[in-house]
C-alpha positions as CSV (number, residue, x, y, z in Angstrom):
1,X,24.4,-8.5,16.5
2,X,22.9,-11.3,14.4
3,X,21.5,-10.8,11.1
4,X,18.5,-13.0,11.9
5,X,17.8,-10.5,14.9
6,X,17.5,-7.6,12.8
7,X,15.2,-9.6,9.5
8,X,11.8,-8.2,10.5
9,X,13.0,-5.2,11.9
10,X,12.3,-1.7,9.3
11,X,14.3,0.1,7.4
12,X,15.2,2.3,9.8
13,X,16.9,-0.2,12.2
14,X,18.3,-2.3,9.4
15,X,20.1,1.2,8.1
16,X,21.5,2.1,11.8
17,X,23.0,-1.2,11.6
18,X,24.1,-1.1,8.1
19,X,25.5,2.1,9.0
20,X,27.4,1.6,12.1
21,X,28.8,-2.1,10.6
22,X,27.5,-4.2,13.1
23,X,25.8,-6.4,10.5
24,X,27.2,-6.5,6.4
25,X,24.6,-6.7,3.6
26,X,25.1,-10.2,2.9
27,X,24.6,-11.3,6.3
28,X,21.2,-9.9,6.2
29,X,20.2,-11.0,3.0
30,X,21.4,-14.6,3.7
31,X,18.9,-14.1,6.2
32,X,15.9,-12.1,4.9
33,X,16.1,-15.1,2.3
34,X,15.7,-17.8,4.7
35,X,13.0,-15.9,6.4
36,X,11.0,-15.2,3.5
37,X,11.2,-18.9,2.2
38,X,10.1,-20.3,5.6
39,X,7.3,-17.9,5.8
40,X,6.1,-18.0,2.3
41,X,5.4,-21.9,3.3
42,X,2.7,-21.2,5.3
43,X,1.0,-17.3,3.4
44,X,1.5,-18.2,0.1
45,X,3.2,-14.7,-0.2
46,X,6.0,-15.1,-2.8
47,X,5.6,-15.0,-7.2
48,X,10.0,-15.9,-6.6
49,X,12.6,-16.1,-4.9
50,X,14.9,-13.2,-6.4
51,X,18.3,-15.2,-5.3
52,X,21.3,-14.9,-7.0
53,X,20.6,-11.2,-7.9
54,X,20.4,-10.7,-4.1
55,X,23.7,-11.9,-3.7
56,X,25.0,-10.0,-6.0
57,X,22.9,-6.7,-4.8
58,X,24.1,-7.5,-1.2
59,X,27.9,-8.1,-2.5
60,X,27.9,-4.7,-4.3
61,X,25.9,-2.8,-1.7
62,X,29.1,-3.5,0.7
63,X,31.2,-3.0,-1.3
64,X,30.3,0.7,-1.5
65,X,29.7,1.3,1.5
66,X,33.3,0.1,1.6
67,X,34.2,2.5,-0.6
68,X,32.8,5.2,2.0
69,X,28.9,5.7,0.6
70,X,26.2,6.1,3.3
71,X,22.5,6.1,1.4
72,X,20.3,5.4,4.1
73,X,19.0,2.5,1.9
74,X,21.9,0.9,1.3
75,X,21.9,-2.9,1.5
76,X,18.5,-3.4,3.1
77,X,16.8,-6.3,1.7
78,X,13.3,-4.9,0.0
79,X,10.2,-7.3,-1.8
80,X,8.9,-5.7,-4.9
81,X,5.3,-6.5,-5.9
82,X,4.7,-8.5,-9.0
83,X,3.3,-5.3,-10.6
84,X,6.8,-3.8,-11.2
85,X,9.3,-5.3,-14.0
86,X,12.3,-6.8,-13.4
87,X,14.6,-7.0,-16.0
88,X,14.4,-11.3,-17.3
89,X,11.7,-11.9,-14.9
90,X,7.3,-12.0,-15.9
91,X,5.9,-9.5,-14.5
92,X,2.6,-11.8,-14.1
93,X,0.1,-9.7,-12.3
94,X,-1.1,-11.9,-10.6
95,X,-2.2,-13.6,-13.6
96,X,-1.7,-16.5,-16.0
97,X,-1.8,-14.5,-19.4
98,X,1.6,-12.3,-19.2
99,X,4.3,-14.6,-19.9
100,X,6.5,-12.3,-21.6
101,X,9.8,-11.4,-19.1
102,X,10.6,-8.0,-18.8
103,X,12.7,-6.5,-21.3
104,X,14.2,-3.5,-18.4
105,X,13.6,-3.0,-15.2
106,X,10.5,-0.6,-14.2
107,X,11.5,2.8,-13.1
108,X,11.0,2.2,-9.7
109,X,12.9,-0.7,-9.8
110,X,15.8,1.4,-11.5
111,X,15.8,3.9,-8.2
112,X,15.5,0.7,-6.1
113,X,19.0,-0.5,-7.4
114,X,20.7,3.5,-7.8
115,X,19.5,3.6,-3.9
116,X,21.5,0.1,-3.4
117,X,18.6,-1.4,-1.8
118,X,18.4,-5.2,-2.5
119,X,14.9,-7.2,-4.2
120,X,14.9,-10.4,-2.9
121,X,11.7,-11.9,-3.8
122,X,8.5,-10.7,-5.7
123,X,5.4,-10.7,-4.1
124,X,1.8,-11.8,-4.9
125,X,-1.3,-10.0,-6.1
126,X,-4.4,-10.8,-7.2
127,X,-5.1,-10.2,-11.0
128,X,-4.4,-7.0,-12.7
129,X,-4.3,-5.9,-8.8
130,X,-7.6,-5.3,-9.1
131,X,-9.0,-6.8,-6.0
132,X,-9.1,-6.5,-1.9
133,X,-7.9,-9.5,-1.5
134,X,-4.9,-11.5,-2.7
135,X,-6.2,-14.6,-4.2
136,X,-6.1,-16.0,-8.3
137,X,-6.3,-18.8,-10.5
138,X,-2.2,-18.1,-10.7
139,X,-1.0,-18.0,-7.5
140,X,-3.7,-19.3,-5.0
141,X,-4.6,-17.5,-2.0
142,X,-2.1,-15.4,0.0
143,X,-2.9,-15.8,3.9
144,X,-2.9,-13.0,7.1
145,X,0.1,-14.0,9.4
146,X,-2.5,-12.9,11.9
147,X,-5.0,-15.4,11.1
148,X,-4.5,-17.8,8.1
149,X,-8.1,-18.3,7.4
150,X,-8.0,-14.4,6.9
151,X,-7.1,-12.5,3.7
152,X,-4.0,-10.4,3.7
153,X,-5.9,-7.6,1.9
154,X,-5.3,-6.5,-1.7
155,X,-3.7,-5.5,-3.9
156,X,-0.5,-5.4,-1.8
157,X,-1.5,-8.7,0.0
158,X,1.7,-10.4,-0.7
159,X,4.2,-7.4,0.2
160,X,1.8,-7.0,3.0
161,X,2.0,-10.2,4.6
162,X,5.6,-11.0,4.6
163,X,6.7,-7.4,6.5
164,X,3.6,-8.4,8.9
165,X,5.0,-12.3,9.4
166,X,8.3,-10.3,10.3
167,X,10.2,-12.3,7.0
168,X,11.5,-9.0,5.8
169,X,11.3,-5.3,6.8
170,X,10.3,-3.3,3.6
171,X,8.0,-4.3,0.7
172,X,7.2,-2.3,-2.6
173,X,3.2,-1.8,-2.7
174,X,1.2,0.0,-5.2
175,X,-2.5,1.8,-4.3
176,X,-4.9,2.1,-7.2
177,X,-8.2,2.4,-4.9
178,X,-7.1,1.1,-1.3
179,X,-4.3,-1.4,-2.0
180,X,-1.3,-0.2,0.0
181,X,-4.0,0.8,3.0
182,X,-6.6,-2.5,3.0
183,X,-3.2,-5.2,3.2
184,X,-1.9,-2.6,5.9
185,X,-4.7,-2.8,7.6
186,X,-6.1,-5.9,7.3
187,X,-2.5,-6.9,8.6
188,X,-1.3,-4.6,11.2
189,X,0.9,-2.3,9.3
190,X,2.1,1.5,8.2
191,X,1.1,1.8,4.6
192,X,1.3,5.1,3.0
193,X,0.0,6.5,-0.1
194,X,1.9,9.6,-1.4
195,X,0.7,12.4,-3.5
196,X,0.3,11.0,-6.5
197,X,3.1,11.6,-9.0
198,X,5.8,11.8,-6.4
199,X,7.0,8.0,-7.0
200,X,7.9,6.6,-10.1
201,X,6.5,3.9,-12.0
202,X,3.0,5.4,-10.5
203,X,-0.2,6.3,-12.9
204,X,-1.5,3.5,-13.7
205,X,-5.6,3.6,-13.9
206,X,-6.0,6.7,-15.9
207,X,-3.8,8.2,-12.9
208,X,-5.5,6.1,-9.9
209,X,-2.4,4.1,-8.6
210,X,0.3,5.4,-7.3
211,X,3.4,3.2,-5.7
212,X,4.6,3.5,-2.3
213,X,5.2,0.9,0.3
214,X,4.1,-1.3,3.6
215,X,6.5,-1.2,6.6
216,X,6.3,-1.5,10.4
217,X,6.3,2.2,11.7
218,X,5.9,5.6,10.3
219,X,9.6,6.5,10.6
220,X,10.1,3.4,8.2
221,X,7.8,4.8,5.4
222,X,9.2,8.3,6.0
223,X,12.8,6.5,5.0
224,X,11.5,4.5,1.9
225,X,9.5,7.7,0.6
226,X,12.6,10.3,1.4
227,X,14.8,8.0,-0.9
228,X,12.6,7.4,-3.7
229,X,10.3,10.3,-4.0
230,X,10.0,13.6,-5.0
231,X,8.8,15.8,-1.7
232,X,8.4,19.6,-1.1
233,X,9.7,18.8,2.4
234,X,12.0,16.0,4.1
235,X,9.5,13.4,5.3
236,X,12.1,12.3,8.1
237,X,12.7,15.1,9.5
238,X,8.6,15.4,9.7
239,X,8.8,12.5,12.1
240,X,10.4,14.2,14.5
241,X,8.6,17.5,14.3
242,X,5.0,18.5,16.1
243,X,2.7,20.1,13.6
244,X,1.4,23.0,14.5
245,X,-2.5,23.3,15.8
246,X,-5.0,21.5,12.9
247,X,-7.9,20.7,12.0
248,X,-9.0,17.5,12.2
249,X,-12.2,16.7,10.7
250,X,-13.8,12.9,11.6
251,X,-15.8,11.3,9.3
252,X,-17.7,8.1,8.6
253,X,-18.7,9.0,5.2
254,X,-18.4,6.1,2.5
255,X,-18.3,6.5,-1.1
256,X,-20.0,3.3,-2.3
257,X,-22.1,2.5,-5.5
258,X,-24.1,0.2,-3.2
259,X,-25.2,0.2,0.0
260,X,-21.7,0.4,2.5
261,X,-21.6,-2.3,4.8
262,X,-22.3,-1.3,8.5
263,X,-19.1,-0.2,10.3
264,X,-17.9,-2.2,13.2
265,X,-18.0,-0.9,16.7
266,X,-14.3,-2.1,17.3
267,X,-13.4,0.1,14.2
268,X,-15.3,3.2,15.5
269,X,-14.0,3.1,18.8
270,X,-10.5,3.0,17.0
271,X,-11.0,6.4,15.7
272,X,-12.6,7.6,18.5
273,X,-8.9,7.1,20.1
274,X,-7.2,8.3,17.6
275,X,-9.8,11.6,17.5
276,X,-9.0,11.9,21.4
277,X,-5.1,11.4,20.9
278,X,-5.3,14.8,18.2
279,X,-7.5,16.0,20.5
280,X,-4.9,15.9,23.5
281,X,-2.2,17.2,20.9
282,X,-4.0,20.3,20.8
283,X,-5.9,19.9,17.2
284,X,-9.2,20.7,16.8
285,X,-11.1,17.9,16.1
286,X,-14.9,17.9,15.3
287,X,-17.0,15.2,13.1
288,X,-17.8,16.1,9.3
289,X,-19.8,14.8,6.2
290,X,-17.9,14.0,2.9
291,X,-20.7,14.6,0.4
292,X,-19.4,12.8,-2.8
293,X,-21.9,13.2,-5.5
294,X,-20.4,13.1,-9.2
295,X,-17.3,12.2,-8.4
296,X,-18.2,8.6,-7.1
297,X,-19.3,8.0,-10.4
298,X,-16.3,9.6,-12.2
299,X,-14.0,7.4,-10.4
300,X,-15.8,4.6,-11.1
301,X,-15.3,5.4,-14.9
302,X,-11.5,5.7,-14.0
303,X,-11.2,2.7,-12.3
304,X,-13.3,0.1,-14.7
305,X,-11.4,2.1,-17.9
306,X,-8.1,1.4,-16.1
307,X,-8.7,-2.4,-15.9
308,X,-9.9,-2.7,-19.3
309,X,-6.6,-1.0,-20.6
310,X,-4.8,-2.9,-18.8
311,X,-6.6,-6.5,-19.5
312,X,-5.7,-5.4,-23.6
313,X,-2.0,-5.7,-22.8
314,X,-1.9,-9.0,-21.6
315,X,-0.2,-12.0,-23.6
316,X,-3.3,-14.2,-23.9
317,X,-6.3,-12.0,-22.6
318,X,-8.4,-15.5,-23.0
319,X,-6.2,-17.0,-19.9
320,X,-7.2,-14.0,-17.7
321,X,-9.6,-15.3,-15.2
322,X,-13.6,-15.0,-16.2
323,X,-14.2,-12.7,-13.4
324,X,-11.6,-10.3,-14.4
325,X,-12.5,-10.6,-17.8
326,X,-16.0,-9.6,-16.8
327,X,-15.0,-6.8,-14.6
328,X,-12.8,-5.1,-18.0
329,X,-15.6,-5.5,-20.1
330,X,-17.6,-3.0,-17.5
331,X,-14.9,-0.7,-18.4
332,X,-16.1,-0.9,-22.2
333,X,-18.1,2.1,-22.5
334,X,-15.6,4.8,-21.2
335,X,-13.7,6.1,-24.0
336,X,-11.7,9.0,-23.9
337,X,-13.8,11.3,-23.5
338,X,-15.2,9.8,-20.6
339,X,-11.8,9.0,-18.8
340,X,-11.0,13.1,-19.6
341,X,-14.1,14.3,-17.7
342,X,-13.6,11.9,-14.8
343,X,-10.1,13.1,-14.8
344,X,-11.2,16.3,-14.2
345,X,-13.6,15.8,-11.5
346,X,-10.9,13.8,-9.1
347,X,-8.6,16.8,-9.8
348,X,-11.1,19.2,-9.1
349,X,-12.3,17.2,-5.4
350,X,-8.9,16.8,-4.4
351,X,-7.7,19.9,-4.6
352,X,-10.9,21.3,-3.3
353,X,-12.1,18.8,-0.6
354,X,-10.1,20.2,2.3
355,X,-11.3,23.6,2.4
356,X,-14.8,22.6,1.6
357,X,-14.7,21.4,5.2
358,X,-12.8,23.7,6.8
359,X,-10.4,21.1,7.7
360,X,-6.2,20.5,7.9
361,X,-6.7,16.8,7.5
362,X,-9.5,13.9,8.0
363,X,-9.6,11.5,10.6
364,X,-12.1,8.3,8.7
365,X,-11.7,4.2,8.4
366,X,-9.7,2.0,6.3
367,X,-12.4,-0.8,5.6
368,X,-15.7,-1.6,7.6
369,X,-14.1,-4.2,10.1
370,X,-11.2,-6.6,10.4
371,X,-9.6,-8.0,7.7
372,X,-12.2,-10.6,5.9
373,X,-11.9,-14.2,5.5
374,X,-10.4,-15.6,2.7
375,X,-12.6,-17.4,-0.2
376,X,-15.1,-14.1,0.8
377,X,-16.0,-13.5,-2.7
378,X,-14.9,-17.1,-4.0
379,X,-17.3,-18.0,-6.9
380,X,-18.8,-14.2,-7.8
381,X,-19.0,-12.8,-11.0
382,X,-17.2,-9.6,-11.6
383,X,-20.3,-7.0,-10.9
384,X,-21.2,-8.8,-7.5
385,X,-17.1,-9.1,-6.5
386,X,-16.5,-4.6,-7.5
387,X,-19.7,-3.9,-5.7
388,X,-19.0,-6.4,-2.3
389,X,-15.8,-4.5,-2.3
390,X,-17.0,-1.3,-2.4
391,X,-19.6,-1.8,0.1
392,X,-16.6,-3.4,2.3
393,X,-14.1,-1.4,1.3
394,X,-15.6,2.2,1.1
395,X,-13.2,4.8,2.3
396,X,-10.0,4.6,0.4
397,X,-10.4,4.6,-3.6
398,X,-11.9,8.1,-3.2
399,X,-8.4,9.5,-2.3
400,X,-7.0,8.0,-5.3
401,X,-9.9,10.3,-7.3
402,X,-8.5,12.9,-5.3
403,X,-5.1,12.3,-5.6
404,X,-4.0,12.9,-1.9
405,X,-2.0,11.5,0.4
406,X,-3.6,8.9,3.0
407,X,-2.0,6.7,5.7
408,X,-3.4,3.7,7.3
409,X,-2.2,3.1,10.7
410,X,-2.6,0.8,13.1
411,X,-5.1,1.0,15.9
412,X,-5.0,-1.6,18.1
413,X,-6.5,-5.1,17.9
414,X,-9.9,-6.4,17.7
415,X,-11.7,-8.6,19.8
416,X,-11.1,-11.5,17.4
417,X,-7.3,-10.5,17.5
418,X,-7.3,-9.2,14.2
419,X,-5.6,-5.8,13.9
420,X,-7.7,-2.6,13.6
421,X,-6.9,0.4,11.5
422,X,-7.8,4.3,10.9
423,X,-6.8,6.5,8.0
424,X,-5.7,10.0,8.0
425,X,-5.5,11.7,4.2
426,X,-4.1,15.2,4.0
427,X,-4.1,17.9,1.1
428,X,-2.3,17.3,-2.1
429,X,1.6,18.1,-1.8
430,X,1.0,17.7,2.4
431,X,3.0,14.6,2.5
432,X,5.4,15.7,5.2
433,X,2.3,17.2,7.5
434,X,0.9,13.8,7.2
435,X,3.9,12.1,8.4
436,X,3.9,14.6,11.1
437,X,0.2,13.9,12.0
438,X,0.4,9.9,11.9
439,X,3.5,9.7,14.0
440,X,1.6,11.3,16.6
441,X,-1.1,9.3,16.3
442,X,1.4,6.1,16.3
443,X,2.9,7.4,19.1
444,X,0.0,7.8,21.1
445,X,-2.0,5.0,20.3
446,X,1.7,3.1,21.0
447,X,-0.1,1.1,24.1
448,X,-3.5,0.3,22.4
């Protein structure tokens, strides 16, 4: 077997192979490398090229497997989003005002290397990852392999679009109010947010974000999260297993601060397949209404606190872009007292929202249609871009609030060939049900 055969494949495939020796480390690096470089020419997709520390990742990955270890992860090539230090390298943030290199890697970054995985390239984002869409000052715009005059989706859009151009199999992604989900769905792919607190390097935002990852299939984020994360069951072994009979409760309710843009067609009949695959599992599955109330506001206090924070740290806050630096100054009024009471309120609705409804998991969208054309918000100021997003983007930053897991999974493709996506989100702690649920669904929307 080639090395170049195996380049966009998952982790899961790039392990068996690993595993059984019919490709080394080195060989797929050399590869993933080339991949990435000749794919970045055309998205835009890459902060750098992590080179000669994948050389010496691959080298060292074989050479325990030599030595008889068998981590699942060992020696498969991985992207890591600009939002996670690497010892000697700027963590830029998509930005032009951190210029400082890291002093030690991230946590994260730390498990990444104990697990013998191997960074080769750090993707892009766009500033302070605070937008749906990868484009900045710093790195320019960041293009959908399905469509170049699409966006990738943000924050993750970089990680996002190399797995989706098939230049590498695994990418690090981090979800403070949809980013893992929006770049997996505007581009076709499995992104899955853990409970938060499960992965480390996660709780950023006043506790928002959390990191996880963007990957072809279910069994591949099962893999990545098993190795890294902190779970009361084996996410793997959920793959495999059926869950028992559910509750599946369908809903269209958006948490905006605006008026939510109308929902596509194309994305409702999505979830009306994915509502009839449950359906034919066996689950129950009936429509609900997410009322929201306070806590739309309180994670809105969260969120613009978060970005403030966060626009303090940065080497030269007068380089940050004028839209961002509009955006933090929103988050000027929330002190701590305000970020303590919203706290409470997304820890409250998460661990209550489930049984309000009487329901095992929820069936909703990822975004209101396919992924959006790039340049969308090019030229707003920072109230007019936070509220376009939310009115585009309402279904995911509510299950950061809430803390839960969610999943975006693909659902097919859209007239205009762009993918299309649905989102399942389970109870706090019900990671492994969720992986359970969604490879069901992937299974049986397989021929969508």
């Amino acid at each position: 077997m080639h090395a170049s055969q195996l380049v966009g494949a998952g982790p899961v495939a790039q392990s068996e192979a690993l595993r059984s020796g019919a490709i080394t480390s080195r060989d797929l690096t050399v590869a993933t490398l080339s991949a990435v470089e000749r794919e970045n020419a055309r998205l835009n997709a890459v902060v750098e090229l992590l080179t000669d520390e994948a050389f010496d990742a691959a080298d060292e990955a074989d050479r325990r497997r030599g030595n008889g270890e068998d981590s699942p992860l060992l020696g498969v090539p991985i992207a890591v989003k600009n939002d996670l230090d690497v010892e000697g390298r700027v963590t830029r943030l998509g930005s032009r005002a951190f210029v400082e290199p890291a002093v030690r890697d991230s946590d994260l970054v730390l498990d990444l290397r104990r697990a013998g995985l191997v960074p080769v390239a750090s993707t892009t984002l766009p500033e302070l990852a605070i937008y749906g869409f990868t484009e900045s000052v710093a790195t320019g715009i960041t293009r959908n392999p399905h469509d170049l005059d699409r966006t990738s989706g943000g924050s993750s859009g970089g990680s996002a679009a190399l797995v989706a151009a098939g230049a590498i199999g695994l990418a690090t992604a981090s979800d403070g109010a949809g980013s893992i989900r929006i770049p997996a769905a505007s581009c076709g792919l499995v992104g899955f947010k853990p409970t938060h607190g499960t992965l480390a390097s996660s709780g950023g935002w006043h506790g928002l974000s959390t990191q996880g990852c963007v990957v072809p299939t279910v069994a591949d984020a099962a893999l990545f999260l098993d190795t890294l994360g902190l779970f009361t069951g084996s996410l793997v072994d959920a793959v495999s297993a059926t869950p028992q009979r559910l509750r599946i409760g369908v809903s269209t309710s958006a948490s905006a601060a605006t008026r939510p843009e109308r929902l596509d067609p194309e994305v409702r009949e999505a979830m009306d397949r994915a509502a009839e695959v449950l359906g034919a599992a066996g689950h129950e599955v009936r429509e609900v209404t997410i009322p929201y109330g306070l806590d739309a506001k309180a994670l809105t206090v969260r969120y613009l606190a978060g970005i403030r924070e966060k626009a303090l740290t940065a080497s030269d806050p007068a380089l940050l872009e004028k839209r961002t630096r509009q955006v933090a100054r929103l988050g000027a009024p929330f002190g701590e007292r305000a970020v303590a009471w919203a706290g409470a309120q997304g820890a409250a609705f998460g661990a209550r929202i489930h049984d309000d409804l009487g329901v095992d998991v929820l069936l909703t969208p990822v975004m209101s249609s396919t992924a959006l054309p790039v340049g969308r918000f090019r030229g707003k100021g920072g109230l007019r871009t936070v509220l376009g997003m939310n009115a585009f983007y309402p279904y995911t930053a509510q299950w950061n609030h809430a803390g839960t897991p969610a999943v975006s999974l693909p659902a097919g493709t859209a007239d205009d060939g762009l993918p299309l996506a649905v989102q399942l989100v389970a109870r706090i702690g019900e990671d492994a049900l969720l992986m359970s649920v969604a490879a069901q669904v992937e299974a049986g929307l397989g021929g969508v």
